[in-house]
N, C-alpha and C positions, 0 to 999 in steps of 0.2 A: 277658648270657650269651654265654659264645663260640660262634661256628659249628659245625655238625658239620663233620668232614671233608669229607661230600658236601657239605653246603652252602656250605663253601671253595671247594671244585671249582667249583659254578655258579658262585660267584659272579665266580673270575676266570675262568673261560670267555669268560662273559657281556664281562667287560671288555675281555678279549683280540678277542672279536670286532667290543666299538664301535668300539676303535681302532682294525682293521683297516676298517671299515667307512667310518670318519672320516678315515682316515691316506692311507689304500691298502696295500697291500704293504708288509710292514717285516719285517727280518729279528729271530731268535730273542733276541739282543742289543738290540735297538731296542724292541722288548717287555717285556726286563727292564727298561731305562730309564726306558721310560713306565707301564709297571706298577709297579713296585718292588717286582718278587718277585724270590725267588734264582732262578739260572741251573737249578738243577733240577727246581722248581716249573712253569717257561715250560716244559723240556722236557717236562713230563709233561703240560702242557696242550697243546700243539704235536700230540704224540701225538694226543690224547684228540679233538681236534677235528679231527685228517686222518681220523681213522678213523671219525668217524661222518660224513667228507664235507660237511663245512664249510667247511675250508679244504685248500688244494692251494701245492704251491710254482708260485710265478708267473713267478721269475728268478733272478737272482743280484744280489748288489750289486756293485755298480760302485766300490765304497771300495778304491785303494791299499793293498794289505800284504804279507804274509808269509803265504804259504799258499794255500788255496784261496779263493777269496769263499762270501760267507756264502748262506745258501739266503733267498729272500724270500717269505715266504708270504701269501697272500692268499685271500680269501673268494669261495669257488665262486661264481662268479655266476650260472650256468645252475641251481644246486641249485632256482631257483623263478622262476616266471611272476609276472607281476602284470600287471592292466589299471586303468586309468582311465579312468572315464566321464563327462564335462561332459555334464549330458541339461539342453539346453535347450526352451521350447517349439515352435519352428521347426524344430529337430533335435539330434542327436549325435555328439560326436568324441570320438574315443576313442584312447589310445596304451596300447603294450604294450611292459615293459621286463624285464627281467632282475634279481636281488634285489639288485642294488645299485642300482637306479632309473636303470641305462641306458634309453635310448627303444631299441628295435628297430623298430617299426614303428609306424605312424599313418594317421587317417584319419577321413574326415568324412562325414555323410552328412544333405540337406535332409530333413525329415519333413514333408509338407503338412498341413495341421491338417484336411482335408475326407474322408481315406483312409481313418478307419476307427480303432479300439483294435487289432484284431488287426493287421491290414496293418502298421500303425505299431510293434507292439512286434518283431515278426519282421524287421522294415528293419533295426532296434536292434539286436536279436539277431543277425541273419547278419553285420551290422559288425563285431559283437565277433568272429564266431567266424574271419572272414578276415581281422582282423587279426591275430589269434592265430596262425594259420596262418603269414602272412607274415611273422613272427617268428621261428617254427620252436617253437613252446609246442604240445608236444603236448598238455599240460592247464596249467591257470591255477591257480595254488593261491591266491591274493585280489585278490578285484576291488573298487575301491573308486570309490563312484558318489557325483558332489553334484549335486543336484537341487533346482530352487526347492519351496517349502511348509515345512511344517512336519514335524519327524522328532520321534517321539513317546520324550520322555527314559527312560521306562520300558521300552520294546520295541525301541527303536532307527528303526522303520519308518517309511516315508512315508506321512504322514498324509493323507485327504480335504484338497484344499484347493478353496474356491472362485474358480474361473477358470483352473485347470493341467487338461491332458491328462487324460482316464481314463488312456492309455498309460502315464504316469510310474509311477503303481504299478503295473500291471501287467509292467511289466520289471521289475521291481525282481526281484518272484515267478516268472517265466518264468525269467531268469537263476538264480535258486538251481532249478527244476525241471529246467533242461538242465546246469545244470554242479553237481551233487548234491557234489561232491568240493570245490568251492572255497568259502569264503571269502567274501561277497556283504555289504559294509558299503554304507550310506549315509548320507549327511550332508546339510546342506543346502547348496548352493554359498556361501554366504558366509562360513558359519562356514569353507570347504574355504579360499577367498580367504586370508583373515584366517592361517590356517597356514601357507600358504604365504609370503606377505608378512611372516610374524613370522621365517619361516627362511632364507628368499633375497632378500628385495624391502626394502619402504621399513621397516618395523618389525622388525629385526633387532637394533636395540640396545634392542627394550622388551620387557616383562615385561606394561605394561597400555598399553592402547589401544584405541580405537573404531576399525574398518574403514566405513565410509560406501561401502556398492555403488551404483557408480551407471553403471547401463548399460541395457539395452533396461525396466527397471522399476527399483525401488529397495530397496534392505536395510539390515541393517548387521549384523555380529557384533562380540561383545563380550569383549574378554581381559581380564581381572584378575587379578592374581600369578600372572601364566603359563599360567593355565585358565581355557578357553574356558567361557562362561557359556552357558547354554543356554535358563533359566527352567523353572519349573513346567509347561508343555507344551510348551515348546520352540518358546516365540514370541518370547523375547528377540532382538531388532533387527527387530521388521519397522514398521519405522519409516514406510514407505508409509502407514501407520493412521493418524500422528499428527496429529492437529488444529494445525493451523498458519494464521495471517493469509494475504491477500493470493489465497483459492481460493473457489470459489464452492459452500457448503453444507458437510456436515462428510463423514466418511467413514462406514462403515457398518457392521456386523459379515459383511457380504458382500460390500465391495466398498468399496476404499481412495481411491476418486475424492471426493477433497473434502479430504484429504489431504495429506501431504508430498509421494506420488507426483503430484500434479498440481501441483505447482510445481516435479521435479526429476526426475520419468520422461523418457525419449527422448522422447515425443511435447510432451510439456510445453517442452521443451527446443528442441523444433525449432521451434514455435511464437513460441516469443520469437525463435529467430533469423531468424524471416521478420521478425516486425518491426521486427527490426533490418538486413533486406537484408544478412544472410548465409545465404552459399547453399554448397552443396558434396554430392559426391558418395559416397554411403557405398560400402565396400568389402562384400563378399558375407560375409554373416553379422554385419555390424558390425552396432550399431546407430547409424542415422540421425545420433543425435544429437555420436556420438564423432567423424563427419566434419565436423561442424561446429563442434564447438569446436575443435579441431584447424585448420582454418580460419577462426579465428576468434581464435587465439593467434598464426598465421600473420601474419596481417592488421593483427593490433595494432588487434581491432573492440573498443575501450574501453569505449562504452557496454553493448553486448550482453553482454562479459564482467563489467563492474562491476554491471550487473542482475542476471546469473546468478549472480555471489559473494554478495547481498545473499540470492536465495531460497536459497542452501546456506547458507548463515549461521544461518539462522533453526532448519534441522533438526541443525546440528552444534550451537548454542547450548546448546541442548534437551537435549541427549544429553549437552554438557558440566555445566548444571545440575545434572541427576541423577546421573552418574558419575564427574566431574572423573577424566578417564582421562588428562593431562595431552599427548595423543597421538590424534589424530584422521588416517589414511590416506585419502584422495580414490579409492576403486578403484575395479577396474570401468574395462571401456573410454573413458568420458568422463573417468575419474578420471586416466587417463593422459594421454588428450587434453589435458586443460588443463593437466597440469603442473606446475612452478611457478609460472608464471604464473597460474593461478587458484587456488592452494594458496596463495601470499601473500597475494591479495586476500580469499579467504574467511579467513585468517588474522585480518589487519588488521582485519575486521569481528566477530571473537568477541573480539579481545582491547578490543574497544568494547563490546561487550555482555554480558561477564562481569569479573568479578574473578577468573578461575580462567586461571590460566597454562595455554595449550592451545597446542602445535605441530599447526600442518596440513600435512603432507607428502600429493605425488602418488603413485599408482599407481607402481610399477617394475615391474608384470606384467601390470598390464592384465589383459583379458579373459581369458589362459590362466593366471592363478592359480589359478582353477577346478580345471582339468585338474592342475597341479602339485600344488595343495594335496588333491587323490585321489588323486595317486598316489606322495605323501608317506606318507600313511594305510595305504594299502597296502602301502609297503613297510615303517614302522613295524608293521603287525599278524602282517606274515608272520614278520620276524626276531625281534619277539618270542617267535612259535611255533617258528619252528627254531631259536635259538636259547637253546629253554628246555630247562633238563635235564628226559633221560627219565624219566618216573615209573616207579616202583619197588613 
């Protein structure tokens, strides 16, 4: 059935504005090329999109000719705010950009775990609202938050988990009561990781792939033909649960100690590296662990590292069994830490323990995937909204 005219209209609107989005600035000619609409079709969207203040001329082009140069137009950037929130347990950073996911401003703040639920979500809150501020975001039209637990696939929301903050939900709720006008998504950070790294980082040329978080605790999110998997409660990847050799006792339905997490959390991690007499100094907010494998790749400490690729082996094996994602990402700031260098050796050890062809690439973002892959989300949810035709 062909389109209505209206729905012509959106539909290269919509196109006009990814290009620009994707492109930058391209003149009215650059648009019919990469469109393939006639020259008077582009004009009438050129029109339709200055005036409802989407797009504004940004320059001129600089092409050699006869005549004037052509006008180049680009997509209002100030039209909308967006913020992202990394809420981890120790605290929150948070960056605030412009709708085309400029950073404008940033900022961090410790949360002490002994201060209180209130104390703690207002720390949260006043971050957000002075970062806002020192952006020049008079309001925030989407904030997009990844948070450890579970995000309930029916409601979207951060679910009770055992051993996170009361806080974490409670900001969740504080943030949509103080700012009634915006926007308030959350996710879980690894599935936020795993987005980001499919768009900017190590999983850019895949469609499917397992993300393995491995930083101050453990995760993983799950891509298949391009969409993130979630599960029936939205516990797919918390692989800390999984029952694995080599721990002492199994895990619990309240607590992952016995676990993958206790062969491959920070604390797990740093433990082997005393017994292997590596030592090193973590960076403030890092986890423990990320300075030492880092130190530890440094050093060319073979043993410590061929022990630690043996217990990642065992949880990517695992995850290869059941999902043969042919693409396993190392993230998370330890996942960066080690690099190629431990990304080959846990390699080399799954392509011994399966018949399932698996690449294991490092982290390219480390620890602020988080941050990136929220405030990808955000800028994703808002240009969908202003970029949807008005309803009629």
């Amino acid at each position: 059935m062909p389109a209505s005219p209206s729905t012509a209209r959106a539909i290269n609107d919509r196109l006009a504005l990814r290009l620009l989005q994707q492109e930058g600035p391209l003149t009215a000619g650059q648009l019919k090329q990469l469109t393939g609409l006639s020259r008077p079709t582009v004009a009438d969207l050129v029109e339709r999109l200055a005036a409802a203040g989407l797009i504004e001329v940004a320059g001129e082009s600089g092409e050699q000719r006869r005549g004037p140069n052509a006008k180049l137009y680009g997509i209002v950037a100030d039209r909308a705010h967006l913020a992202a929130l990394d809420v981890r347990t120790e605290g929150v950073s948070v960056v605030v950009s412009d709708l085309l996911g400029r950073v404008l401003a940033e900022s961090s703040v410790p949360i002490a775990g002994d201060i209180g639920t209130g104390p703690a979500v207002e720390q949260a809150v006043a971050l957000v609202e002075r970062v806002a501020k020192e952006a020049g975001a008079d309001r925030l039209h989407t904030v997009g938050i990844g948070a450890p637990g579970l995000i309930d696939p029916a409601t979207g929301e951060l679910r009770n988990s055992t051993g996170l903050p009361e806080w974490h939900r409670r900001l969740v709720a504080t943030l949509q009561e103080r700012l009634p006008e915006t926007r308030v998504h959350v996710e879980n950070e690894t599935n936020l990781a795993a987005l980001a790294e499919q768009r900017d980082g190590a999983a850019r040329d895949r469609d499917t792939f397992v993300l393995l978080w491995l930083g101050h605790g453990t995760g993983a999110a799950v891509v298949l033909d391009g969409a993130l998997r979630r599960g029936a409660s939205g516990g797919t990847g918390e692989i800390g649960f999984l029952p694995v050799p080599g721990t002492h006792g199994l895990p619990s339905a309240t607590g992952c100690e016995g676990g993958f997490h206790s062969l491959a959390g920070s604390a797990a991690i740093a433990e082997l590296a005393g017994e292997h007499g590596v030592v090193a100094e973590a960076a403030e907010y890092e986890p423990v662990a990320a300075a030492l494998v880092r130190a530890a790749v440094a050093s060319t400490a073979t043993a410590f590292l061929n022990t630690l690729a043996d217990r990642l082996a065992v949880g990517v094996s695992s995850v290869v069994a059941v999902l043969d994602p042919g693409c396993v990402v190392l993230g998370g700031e330890v996942g960066q830490a080690g690099g190629e260098e431990l990304a080959a050796r846990v390699e080399e050890r799954v392509r011994r323990m399966s018949p399932l062809p698996t690449k294991v690439r490092s982290s390219e973002l480390g620890g602020t995937a988080v941050l990136r892959g929220a405030l990808l989300t955000a800028r994703d949810r808002a240009q969908d909204d202003l970029f949807s035709p008005p309803e009629r």
